[in-house]
C-alpha positions as a Python dict, from the first residue, in 0.01 Angstrom:
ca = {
    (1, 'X'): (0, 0, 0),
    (2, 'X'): (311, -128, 24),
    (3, 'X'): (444, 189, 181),
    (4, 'X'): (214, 129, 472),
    (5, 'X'): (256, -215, 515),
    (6, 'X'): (667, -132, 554),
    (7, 'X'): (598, 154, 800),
    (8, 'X'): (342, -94, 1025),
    (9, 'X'): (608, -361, 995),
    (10, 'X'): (847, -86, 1160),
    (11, 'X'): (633, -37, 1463),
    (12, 'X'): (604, -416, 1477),
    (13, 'X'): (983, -445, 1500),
    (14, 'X'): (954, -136, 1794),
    (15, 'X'): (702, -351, 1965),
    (16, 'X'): (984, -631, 1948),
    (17, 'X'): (1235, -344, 2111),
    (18, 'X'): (1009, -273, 2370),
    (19, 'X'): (921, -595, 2472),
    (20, 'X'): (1284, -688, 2499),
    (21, 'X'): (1424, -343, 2661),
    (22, 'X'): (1116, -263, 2841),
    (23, 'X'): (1032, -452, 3219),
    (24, 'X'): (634, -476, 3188),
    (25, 'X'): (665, -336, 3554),
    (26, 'X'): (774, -13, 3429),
    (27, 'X'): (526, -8, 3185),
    (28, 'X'): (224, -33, 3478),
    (29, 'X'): (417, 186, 3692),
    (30, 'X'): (387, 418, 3386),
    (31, 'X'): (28, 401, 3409),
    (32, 'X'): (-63, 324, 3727),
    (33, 'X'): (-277, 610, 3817),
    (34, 'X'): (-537, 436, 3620),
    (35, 'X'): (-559, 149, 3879),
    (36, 'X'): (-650, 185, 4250),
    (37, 'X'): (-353, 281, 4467),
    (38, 'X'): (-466, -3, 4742),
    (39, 'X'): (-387, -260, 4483),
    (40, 'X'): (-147, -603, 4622),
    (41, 'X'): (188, -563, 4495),
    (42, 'X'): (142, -906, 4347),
    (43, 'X'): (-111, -801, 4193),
    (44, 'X'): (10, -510, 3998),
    (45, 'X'): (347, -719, 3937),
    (46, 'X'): (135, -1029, 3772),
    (47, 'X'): (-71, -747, 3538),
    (48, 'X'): (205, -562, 3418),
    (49, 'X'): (400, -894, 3314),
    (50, 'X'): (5, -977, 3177),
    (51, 'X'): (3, -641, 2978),
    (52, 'X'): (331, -651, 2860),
    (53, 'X'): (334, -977, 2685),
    (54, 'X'): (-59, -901, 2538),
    (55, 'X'): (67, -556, 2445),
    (56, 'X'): (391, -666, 2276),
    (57, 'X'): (374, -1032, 2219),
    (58, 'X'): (206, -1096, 1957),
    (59, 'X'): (317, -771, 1714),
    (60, 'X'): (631, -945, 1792),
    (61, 'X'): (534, -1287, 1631),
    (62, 'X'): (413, -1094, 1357),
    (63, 'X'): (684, -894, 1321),
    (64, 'X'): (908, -1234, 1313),
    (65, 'X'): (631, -1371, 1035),
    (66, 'X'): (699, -1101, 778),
    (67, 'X'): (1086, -1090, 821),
    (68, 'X'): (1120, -1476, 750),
    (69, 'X'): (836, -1409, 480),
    (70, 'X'): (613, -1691, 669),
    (71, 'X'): (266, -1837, 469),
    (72, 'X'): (122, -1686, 779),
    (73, 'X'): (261, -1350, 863),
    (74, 'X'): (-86, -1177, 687),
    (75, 'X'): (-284, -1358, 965),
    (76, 'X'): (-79, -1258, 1250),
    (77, 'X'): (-3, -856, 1123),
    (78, 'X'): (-386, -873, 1129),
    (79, 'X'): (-445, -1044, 1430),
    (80, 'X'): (-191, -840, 1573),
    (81, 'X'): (-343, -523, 1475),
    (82, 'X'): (-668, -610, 1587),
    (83, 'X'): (-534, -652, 1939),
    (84, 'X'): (-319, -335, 1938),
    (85, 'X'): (-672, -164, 1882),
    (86, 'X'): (-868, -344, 2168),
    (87, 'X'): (-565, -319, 2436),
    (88, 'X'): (-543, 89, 2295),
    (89, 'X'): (-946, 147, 2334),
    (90, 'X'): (-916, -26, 2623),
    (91, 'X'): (-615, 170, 2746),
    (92, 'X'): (-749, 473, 2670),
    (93, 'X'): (-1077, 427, 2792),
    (94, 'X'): (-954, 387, 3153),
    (95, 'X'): (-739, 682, 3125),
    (96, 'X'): (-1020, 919, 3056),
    (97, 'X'): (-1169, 774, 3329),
    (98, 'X'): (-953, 898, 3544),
    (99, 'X'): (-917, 1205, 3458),
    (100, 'X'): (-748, 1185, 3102),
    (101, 'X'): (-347, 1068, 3213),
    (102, 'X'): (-154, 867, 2918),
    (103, 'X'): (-424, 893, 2662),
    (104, 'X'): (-198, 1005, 2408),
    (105, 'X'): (59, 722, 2344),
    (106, 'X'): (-262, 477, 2322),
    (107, 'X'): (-440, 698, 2079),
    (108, 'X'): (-121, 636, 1857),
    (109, 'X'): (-127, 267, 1916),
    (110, 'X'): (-506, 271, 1771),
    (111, 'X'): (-423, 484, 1494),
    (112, 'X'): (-121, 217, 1385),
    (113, 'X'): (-358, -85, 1441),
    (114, 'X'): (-614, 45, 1173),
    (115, 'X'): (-319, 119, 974),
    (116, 'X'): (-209, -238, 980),
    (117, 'X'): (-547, -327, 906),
    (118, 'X'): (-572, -134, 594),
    (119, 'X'): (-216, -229, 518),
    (120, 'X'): (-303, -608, 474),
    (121, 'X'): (-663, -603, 427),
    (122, 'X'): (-564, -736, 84),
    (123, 'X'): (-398, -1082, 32),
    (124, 'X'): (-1, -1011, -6),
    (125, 'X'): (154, -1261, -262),
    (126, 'X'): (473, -1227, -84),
    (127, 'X'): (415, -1349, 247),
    (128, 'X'): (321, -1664, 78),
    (129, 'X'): (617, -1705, -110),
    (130, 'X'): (876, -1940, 101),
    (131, 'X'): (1141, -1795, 354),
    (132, 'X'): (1486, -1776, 191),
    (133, 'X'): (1697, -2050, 198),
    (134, 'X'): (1942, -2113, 546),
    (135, 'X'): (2233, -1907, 545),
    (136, 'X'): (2506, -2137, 357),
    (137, 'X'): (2855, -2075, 501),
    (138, 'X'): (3181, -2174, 318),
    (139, 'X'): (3473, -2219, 530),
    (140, 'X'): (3689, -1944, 549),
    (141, 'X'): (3510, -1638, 454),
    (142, 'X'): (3522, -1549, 815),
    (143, 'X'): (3146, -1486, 922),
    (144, 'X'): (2996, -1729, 1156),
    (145, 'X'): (2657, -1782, 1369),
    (146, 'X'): (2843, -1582, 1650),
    (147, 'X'): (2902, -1279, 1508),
    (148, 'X'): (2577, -1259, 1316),
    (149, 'X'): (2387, -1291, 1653),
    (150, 'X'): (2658, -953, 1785),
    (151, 'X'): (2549, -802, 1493),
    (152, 'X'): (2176, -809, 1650),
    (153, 'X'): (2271, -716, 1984),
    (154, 'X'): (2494, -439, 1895),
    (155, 'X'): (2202, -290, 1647),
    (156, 'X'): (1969, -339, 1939),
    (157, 'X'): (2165, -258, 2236),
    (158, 'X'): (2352, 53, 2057),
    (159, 'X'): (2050, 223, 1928),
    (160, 'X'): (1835, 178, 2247),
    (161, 'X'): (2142, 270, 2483),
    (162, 'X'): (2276, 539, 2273),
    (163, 'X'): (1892, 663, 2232),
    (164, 'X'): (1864, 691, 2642),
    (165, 'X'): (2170, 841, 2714),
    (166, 'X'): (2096, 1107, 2488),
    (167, 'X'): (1717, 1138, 2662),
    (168, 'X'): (1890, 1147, 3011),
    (169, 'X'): (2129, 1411, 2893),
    (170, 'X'): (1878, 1611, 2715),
    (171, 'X'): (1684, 1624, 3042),
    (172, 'X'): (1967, 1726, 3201),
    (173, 'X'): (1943, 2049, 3009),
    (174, 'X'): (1585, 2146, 2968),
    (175, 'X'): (1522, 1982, 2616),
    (176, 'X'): (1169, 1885, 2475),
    (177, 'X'): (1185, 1581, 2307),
    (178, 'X'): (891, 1521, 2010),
    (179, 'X'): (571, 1310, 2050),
    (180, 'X'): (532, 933, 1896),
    (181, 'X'): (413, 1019, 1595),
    (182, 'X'): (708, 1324, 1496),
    (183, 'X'): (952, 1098, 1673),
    (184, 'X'): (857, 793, 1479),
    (185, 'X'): (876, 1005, 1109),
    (186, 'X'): (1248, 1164, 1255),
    (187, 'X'): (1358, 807, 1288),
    (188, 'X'): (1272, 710, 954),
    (189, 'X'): (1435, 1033, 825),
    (190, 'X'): (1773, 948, 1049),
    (191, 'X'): (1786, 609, 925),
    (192, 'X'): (1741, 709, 564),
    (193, 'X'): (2049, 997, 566),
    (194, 'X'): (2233, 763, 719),
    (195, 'X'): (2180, 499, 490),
    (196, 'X'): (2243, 738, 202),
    (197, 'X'): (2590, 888, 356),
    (198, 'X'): (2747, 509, 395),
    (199, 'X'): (2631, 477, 45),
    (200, 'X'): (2790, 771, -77),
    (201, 'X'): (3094, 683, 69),
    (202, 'X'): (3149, 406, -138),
    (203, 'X'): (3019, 552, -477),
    (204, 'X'): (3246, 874, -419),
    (205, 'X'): (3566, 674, -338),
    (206, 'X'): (3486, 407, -606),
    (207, 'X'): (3399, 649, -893),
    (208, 'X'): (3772, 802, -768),
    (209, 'X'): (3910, 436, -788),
    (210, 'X'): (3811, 421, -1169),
    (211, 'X'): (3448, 256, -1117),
    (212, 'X'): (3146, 360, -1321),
    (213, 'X'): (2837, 373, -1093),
    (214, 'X'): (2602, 157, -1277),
    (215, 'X'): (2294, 81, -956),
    (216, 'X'): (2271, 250, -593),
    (217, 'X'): (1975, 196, -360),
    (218, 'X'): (1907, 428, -62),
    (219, 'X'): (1609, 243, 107),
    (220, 'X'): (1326, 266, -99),
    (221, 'X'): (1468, 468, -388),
    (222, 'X'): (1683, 307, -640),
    (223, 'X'): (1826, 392, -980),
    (224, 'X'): (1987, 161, -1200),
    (225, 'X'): (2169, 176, -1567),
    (226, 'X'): (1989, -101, -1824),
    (227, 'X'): (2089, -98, -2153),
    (228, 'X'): (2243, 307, -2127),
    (229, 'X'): (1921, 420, -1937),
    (230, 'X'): (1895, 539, -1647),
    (231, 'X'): (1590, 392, -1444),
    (232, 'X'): (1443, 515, -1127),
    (233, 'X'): (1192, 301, -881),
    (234, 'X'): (1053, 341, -574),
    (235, 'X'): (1065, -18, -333),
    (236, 'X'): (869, 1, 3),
    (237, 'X'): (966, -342, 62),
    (238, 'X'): (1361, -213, 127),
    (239, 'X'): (1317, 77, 368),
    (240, 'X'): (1643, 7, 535),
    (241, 'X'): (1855, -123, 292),
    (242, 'X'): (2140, 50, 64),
    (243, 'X'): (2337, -71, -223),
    (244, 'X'): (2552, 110, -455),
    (245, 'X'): (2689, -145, -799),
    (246, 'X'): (3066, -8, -933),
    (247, 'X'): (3214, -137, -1270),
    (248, 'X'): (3541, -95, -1272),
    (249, 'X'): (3712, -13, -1602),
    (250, 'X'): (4050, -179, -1533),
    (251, 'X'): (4138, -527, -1360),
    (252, 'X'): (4526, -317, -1256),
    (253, 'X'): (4536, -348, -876),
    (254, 'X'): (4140, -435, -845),
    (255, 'X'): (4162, -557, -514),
    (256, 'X'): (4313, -308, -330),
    (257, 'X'): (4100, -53, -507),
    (258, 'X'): (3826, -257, -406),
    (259, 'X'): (3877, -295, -82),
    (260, 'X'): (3951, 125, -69),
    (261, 'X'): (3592, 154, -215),
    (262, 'X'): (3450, -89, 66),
    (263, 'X'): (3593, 59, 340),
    (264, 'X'): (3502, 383, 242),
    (265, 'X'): (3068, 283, 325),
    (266, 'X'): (3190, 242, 699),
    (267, 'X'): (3365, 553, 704),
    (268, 'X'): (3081, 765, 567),
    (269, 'X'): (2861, 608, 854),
    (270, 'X'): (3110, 703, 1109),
    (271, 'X'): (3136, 1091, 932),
    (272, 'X'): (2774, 1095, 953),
    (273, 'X'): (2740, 956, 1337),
    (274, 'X'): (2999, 1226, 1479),
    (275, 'X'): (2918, 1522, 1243),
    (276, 'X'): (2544, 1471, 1418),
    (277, 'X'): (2703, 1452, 1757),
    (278, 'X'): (2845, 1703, 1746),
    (279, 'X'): (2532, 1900, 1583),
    (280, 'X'): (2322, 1778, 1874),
    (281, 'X'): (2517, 1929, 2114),
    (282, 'X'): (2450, 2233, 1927),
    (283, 'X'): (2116, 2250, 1881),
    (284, 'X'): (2067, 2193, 2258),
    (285, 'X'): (2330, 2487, 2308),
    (286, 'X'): (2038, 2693, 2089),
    (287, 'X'): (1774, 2527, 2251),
    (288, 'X'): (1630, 2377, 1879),
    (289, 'X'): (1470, 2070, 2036),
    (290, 'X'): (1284, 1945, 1706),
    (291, 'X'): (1665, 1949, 1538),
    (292, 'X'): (1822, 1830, 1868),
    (293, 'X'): (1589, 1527, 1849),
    (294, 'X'): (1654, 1447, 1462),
    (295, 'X'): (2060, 1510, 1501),
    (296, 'X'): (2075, 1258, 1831),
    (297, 'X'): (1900, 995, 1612),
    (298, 'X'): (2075, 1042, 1329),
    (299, 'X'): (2437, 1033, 1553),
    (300, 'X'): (2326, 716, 1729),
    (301, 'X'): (2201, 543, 1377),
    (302, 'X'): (2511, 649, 1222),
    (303, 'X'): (2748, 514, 1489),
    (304, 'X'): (2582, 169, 1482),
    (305, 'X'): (2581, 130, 1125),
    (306, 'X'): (2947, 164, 1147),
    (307, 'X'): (3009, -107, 1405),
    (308, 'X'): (2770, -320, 1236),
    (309, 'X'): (2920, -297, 912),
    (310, 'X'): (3254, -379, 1052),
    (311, 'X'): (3207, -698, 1149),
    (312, 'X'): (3232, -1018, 904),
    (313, 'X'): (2877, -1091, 821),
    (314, 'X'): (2686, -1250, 571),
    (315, 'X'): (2330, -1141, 481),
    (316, 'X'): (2110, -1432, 280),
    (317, 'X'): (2409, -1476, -1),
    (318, 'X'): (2543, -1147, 10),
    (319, 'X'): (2817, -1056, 254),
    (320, 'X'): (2887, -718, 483),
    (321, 'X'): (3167, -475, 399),
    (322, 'X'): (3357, -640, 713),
    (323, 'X'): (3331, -985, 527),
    (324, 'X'): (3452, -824, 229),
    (325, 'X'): (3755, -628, 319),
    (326, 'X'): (3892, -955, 561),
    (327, 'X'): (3818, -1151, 200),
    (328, 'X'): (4045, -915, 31),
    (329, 'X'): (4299, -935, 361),
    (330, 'X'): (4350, -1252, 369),
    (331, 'X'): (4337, -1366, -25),
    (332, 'X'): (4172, -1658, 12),
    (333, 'X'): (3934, -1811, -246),
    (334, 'X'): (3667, -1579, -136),
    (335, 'X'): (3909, -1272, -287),
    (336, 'X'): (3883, -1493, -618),
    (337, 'X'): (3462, -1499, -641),
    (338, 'X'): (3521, -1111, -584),
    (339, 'X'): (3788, -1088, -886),
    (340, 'X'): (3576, -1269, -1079),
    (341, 'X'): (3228, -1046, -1088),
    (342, 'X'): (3538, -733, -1126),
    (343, 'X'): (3594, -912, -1431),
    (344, 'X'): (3271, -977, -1533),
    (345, 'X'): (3133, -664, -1479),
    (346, 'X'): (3395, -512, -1658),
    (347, 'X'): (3234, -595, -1967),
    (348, 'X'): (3012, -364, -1918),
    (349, 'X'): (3191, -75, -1947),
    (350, 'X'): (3495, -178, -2197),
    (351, 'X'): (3547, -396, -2469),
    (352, 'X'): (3645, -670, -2284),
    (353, 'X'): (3468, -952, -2460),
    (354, 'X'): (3316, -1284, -2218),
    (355, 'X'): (3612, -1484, -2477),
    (356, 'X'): (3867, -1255, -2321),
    (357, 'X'): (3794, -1361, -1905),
    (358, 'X'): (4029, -1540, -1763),
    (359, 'X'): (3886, -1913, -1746),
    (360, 'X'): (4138, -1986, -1426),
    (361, 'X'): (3961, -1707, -1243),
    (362, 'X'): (3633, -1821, -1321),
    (363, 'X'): (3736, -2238, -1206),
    (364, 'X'): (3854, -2091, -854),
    (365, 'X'): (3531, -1880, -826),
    (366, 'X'): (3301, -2151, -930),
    (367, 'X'): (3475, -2406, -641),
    (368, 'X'): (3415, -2132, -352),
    (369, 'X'): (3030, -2072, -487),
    (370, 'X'): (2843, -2351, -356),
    (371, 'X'): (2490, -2230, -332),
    (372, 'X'): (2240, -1943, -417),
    (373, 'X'): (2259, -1693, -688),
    (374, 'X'): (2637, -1642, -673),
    (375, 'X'): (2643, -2048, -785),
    (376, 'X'): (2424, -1986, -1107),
    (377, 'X'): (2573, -1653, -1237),
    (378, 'X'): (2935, -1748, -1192),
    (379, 'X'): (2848, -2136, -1370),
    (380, 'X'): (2746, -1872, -1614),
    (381, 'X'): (2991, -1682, -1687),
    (382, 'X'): (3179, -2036, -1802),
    (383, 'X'): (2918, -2058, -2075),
    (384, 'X'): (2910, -1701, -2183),
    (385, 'X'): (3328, -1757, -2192),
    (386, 'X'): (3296, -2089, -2441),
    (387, 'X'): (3005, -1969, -2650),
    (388, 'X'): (3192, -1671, -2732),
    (389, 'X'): (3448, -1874, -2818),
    (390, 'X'): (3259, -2176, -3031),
    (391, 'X'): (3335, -2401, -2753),
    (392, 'X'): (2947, -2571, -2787),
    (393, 'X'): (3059, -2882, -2555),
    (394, 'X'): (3228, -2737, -2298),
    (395, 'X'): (2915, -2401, -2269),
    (396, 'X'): (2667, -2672, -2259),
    (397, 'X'): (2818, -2909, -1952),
    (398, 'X'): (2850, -2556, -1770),
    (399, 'X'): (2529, -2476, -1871),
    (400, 'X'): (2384, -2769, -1737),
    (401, 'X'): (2586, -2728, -1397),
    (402, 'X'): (2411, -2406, -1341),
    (403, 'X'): (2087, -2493, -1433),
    (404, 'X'): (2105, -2784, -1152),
    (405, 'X'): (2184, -2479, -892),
    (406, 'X'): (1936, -2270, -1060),
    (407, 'X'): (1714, -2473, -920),
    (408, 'X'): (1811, -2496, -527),
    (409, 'X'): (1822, -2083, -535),
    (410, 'X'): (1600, -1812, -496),
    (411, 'X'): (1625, -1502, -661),
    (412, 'X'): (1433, -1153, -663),
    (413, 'X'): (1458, -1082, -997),
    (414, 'X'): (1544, -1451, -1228),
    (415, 'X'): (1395, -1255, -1595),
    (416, 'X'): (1741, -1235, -1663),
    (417, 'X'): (1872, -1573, -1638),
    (418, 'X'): (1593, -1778, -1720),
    (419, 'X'): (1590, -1566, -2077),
    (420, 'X'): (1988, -1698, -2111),
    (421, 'X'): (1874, -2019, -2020),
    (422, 'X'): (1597, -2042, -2289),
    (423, 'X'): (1835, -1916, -2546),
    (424, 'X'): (2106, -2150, -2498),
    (425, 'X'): (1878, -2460, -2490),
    (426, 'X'): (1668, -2398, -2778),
    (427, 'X'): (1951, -2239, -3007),
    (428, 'X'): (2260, -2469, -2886),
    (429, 'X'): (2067, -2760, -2718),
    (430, 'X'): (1798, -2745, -2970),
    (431, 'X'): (1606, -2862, -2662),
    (432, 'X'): (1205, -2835, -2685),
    (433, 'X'): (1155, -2914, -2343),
    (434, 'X'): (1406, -2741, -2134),
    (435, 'X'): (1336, -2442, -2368),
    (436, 'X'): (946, -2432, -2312),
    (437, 'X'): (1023, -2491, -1929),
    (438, 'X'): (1222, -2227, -1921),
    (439, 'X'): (956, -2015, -2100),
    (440, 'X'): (683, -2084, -1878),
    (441, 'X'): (868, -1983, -1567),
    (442, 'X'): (894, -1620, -1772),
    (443, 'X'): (560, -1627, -1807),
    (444, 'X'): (458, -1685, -1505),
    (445, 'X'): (653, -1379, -1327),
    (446, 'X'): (532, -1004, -1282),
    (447, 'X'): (568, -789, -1584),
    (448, 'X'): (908, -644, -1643),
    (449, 'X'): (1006, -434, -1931),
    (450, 'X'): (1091, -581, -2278),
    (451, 'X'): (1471, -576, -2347),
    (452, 'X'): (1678, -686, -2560),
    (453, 'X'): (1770, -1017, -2385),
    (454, 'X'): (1403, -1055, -2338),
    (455, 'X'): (1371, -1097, -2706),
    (456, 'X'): (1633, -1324, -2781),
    (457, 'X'): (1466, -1569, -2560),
    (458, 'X'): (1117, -1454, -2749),
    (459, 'X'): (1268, -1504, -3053),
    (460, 'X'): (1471, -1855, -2953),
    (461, 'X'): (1134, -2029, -2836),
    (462, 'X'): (885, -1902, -3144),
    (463, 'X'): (1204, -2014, -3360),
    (464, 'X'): (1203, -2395, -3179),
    (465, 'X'): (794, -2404, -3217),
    (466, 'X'): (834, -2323, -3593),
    (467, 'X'): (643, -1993, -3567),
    (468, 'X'): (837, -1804, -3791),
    (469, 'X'): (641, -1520, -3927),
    (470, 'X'): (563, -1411, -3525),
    (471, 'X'): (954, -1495, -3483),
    (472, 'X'): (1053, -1253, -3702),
    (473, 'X'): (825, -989, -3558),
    (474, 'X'): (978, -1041, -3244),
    (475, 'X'): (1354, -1042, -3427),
    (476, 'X'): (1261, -661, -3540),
    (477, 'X'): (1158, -528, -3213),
    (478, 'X'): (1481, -703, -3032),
    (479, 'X'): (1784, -632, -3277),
    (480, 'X'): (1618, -295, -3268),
    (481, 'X'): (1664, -238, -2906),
    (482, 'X'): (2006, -411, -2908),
    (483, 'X'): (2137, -183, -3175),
    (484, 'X'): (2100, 125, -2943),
    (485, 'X'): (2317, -49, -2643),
    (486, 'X'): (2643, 100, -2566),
    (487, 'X'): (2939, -40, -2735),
    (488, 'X'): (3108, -242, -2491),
    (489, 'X'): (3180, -658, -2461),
    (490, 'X'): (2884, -792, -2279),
    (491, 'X'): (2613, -591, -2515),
    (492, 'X'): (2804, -715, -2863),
    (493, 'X'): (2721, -1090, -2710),
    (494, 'X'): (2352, -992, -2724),
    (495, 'X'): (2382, -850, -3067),
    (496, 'X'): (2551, -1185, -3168),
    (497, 'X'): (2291, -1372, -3026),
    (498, 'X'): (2060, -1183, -3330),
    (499, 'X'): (2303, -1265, -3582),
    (500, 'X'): (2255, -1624, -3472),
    (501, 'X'): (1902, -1636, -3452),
    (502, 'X'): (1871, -1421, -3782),
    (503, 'X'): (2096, -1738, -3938),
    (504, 'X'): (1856, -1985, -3815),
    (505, 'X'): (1535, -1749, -3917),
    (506, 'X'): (1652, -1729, -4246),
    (507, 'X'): (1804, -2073, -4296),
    (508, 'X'): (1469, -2226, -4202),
    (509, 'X'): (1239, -1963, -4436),
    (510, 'X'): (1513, -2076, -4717),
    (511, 'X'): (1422, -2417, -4792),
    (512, 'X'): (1135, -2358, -5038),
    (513, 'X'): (1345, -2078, -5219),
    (514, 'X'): (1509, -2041, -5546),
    (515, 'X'): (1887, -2176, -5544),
    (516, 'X'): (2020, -1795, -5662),
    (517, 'X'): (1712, -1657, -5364),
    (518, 'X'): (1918, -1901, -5139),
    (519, 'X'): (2252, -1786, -5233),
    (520, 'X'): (2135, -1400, -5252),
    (521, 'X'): (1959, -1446, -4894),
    (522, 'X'): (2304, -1616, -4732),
    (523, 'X'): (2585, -1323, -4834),
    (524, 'X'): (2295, -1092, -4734),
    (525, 'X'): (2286, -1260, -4376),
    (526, 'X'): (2691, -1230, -4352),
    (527, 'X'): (2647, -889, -4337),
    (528, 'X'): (2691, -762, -3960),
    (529, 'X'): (2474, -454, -4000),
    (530, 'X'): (2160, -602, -4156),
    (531, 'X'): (1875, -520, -3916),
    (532, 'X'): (1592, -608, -4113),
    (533, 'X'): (1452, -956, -4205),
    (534, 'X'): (1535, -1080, -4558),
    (535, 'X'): (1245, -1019, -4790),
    (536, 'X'): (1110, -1363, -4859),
}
């Protein structure tokens, strides 16, 4: 389903093209053999503006609706496939009429209303969940209303103009270009490659950079490394996005090398756009017009991406590779949030332990992250940098600062943050109420895998409500799973958080016990490889 509710939300967004690149006169023109030829010019002016704004109109609103993620955007993608239907039947029936003429296109218009039908027949949770927050700028990291409105009209503008020059020329020279339906499929196909070369372009100069590929995302596939596994999904929702996630093993030079592995997403677009250029012009030489058609797409998709990219953007909280690389130019605090996740993330690959970050780094990235997700994880990384180092006091003040941004942002995927959360309050904080808080909002998400860190904050709340024996069940299952992470600094923090809990466990099962069971259970507990409960 939600395949088909991301491919009707594509011809939405072409209704939205249309509407904008299209005069409604040129549509009746199109179709004007349907209508009598004595008609006043009036007239036919007045119903073509009339068609075009019933034909596109309101696809457009509902195309607007599910971008922003509106309460309403399931009313108007059905409302606005109901009409798509009537104007198509309607369409159609007039053509046949007389004598058959632009049938075909309308036949496709009916065929993607039922489809939006079917699509969100169903109630869709997330068009009731509220629209991201406003984009929050912070001064100096270069992006601004301006260019993120060029953006737009060099996406829209490149890709229509680039698309009719090609048209024009391949008239020019006796090439057949597809129907809706092939042409529609060939776009998605163009915009995936493309998305996947850009991608590739910064995983290949990256890996060469001394990064470990840990997470890339090529529309709607996406694999990511959890734990030492490899995990593969398929996301509907993110048809044209890309992400690739680098570790690097090494903080020597990181910026530049950074910036290298940015820059290198813009160049594989640009490979990509002239390589198909130049394959186009081939085909046509041939006379392949199926291949013609997919190479000109894919040339004119690649190209924009590129310019797009280019410029200093940001995207919700996330910024483009333009943003980025002026960041890293001009070494401002923005340059320090990206040194920071480096550092971070580094963890995850070496045995850089959270006690060994750099605290300064992490002060000058906290002061440029003001809002969102990139305020709560790098708060974060403060209190993963004193509890590793038995600073209690100082972990639980930053603690507390990111809980307060916590809850101004919205995230895709909070499992992980809320179980650190939980953890720290009811093993530090000792904090009932925070703690169950925190455990209800875990509760109350979609299923996600148990992991390790899922089970410290199982453990951690079962602990706090004095449910030992079901604590201890839990305690198994988790030190289990955290035994068979890879040895590196940020997975030997979640084994210590089992060594404390196991303390607590057995410190609390202790107090009815023999002194010389106490003593006997306490040097067993010192013991860094014990992975089984003591036997009480």
């Amino acid at each position: 389903m939600g395949i088909l509710r991301a491919i009707v939300r594509f011809y939405f967004g072409l209704q939205v093209l249309f509407l904008v690149a299209v005069p409604p006169a040129r549509i009746y023109a199109q179709y004007k053999s349907s209508f009598p030829s004595d008609e006043n010019p009036l007239l036919v002016v007045a119903t073509a503006f009339g068609l075009g704004t019933v034909m596109y109109g309101l696809p457009a609103r509902a195309w607007w609706c599910l971008r922003k993620r509106k309460a309403s955007a399931r009313k108007w993608a059905l409302a606005a496939s109901v009409q798509i239907i009537l104007v198509g039947l309607v369409v159609v029936g007039i053509s046949w009429w007389h004598g058959g003429r632009g049938s075909r296109l309308f036949n496709h218009e009916i065929l993607a209303g039922v489809a939006g039908l079917v699509a969100f027949s169903r109630k869709w949770e997330d068009a009731e969940t509220p629209p991201p927050l406003p984009v929050q700028r912070i001064k100096g990291d270069g992006t601004s209303r301006i260019t993120d409105h060029a953006a737009a009209v060099i996406s829209i503008a490149g890709y229509i103009g680039g698309q009719w020059l090609w048209a024009r020329w391949g008239a020019g020279h006796n090439m057949i270009e597809p129907g809706f339906l092939s042409g529609l499929v060939l776009l998605q196909i163009a915009v995936l490659v493309a998305i996947a070369c850009h991608e590739a372009g910064h995983a290949v100069v990256g890996i060469r950079n001394g990064m470990v590929l840990r997470h890339w995302q090529v529309g709607p596939f996406s694999g990511k490394n959890t734990g030492g596994r490899w995990q593969f999904k398929f996301l509907p929702q993110a048809w044209y996005s890309g992400h690739v996630g680098l570790v690097p093993t090494s903080l020597e030079n990181l910026g530049r090398r950074n910036a290298g592995m940015l820059l290198a997403g813009p160049v594989g677009s640009v490979t990509v756009g002239l390589t198909a250029w130049i394959g186009a012009l081939w085909a046509a030489y041939t006379h392949l017009d199926f291949t013609w058609t997919f190479l000109s797409m894919l040339s004119v998709v690649g190209l924009v991406d590129f310019l797009v990219n280019l410029l200093p953007l940001k995207v919700g909280q996330n910024y483009s590779d333009g943003a980025r690389i002026y960041h890293w130019w001009k070494q401002g605090p923005m340059e320090q949030l990206a040194l920071a996740h480096g550092m971070v993330s580094s963890s995850l690959e070496t045995g850089l332990r959270p006690r060994d970050w750099d605290m300064e780094i992490l002060r000058k990235a906290a002061s440029c992250a003001v809002a969102g997700e990139q305020a709560v994880v790098v708060r974060w990384y403060a209190v993963l940098h004193h509890r590793d180092k038995g600073q209690i006091d100082e972990a639980t003040m930053a603690a507390l600062s990111a809980q307060t941004y916590f809850e101004r942002a919205q995230w895709s995927d909070p499992h992980d943050i809320l179980s650190e959360f939980l953890f720290f309050d009811a093993v530090y904080r000792q904090n009932r109420e925070s703690a169950e808080h925190w455990w209800g909002m875990i509760e109350s998400l979609p299923g996600k895998e148990w992991d390790a860190e899922r089970y410290l904050a199982k453990v951690a709340i079962l602990w706090l409500r004095g449910h030992h024996d079901a604590a201890w069940d839990a305690w198994d299952a988790g030190y289990t799973l955290a035994m068979r992470l890879p040895a590196c600094g940020a997975y030997e923090m979640t084994q210590k958080g089992f060594e404390v809990l196991r303390e607590a466990l057995t410190l609390d099962r202790s107090v009815l016990a023999p002194c010389d069971k106490l003593v006997e259970q306490r040097e067993l507990m010192l013991q860094p490889a014990l992975c089984t409960r003591p036997d009480l």
